[in-house]
Structure formats: structure tokens, C-alpha cells
C-alpha positions as CSV (number, residue, x, y, z in Angstrom):
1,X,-4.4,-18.2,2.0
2,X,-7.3,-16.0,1.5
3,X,-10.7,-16.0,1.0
4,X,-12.5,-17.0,-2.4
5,X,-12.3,-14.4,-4.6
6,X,-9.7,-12.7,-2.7
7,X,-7.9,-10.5,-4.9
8,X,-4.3,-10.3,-4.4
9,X,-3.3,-7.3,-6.2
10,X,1.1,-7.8,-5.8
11,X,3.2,-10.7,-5.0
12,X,6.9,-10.1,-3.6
13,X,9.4,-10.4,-6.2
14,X,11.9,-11.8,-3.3
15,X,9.4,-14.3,-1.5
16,X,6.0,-14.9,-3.4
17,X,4.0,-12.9,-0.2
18,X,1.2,-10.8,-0.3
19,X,2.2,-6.8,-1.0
20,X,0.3,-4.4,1.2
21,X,-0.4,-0.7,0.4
22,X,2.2,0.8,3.2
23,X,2.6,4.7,1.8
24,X,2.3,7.4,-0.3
25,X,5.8,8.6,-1.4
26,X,7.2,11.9,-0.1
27,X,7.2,13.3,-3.8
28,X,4.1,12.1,-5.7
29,X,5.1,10.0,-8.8
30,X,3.3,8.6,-11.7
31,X,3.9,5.6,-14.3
32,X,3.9,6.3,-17.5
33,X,0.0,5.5,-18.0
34,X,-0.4,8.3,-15.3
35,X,-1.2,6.0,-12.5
36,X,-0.4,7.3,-8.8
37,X,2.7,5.5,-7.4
38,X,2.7,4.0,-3.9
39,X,5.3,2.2,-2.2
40,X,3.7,-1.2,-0.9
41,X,4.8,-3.7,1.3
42,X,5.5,-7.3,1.8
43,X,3.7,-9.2,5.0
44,X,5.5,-12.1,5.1
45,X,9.8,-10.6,4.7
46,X,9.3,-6.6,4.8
47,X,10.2,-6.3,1.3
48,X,8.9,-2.8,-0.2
49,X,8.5,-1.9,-3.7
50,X,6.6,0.7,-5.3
51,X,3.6,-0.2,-7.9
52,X,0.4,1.8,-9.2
53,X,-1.8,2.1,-6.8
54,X,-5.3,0.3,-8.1
């Protein structure tokens, strides 16, 4: 896996794999706690999902 005290920030919902920041949407977005939106992505099955970017 990774190294001690790697932090693995997202998990694919689909596969368990690590999620990778991948973009910035086209149109920025915010959650509701007014966190910027990016679309991440899975390493392992290509999976993308969008979460607040930390």
C-alpha cells in the first residue's frame, strides 16, 4: 500500500482504490460547508467522483 502515515484522503466507492485529485470542474462548485469541489479519480478502475478538495 503506501507509506506509514500515508494519508489516503478518498477510497472508490466501486473498488476500494485510492482517489486522485484529476480536475477542477468546468463551473466551480461548492458543498454546502463552502468547500471547493474537484472531480477526483480512481487509480486502480478509472472511477471519477467529485469530493471537497482538502
Amino acid at each position: 500500500m503506501g507509506l506509514p502515515g500515508d494519508i489516503m484522503l478518498y477510497r472508490c466507492p466501486l473498488c476500494e482504490g485510492k482517489m486522485n485529485r484529476w480536475r477542477y470542474p468546468a463551473i466551480k462548485r461548492q458543498d454546502n460547508f463552502g468547500r471547493q469541489l474537484v472531480i477526483y479519480k480512481c487509480v486502480e478502475c478509472g472511477n471519477e467522483g467529485t469530493y471537497p478538495d482538502i
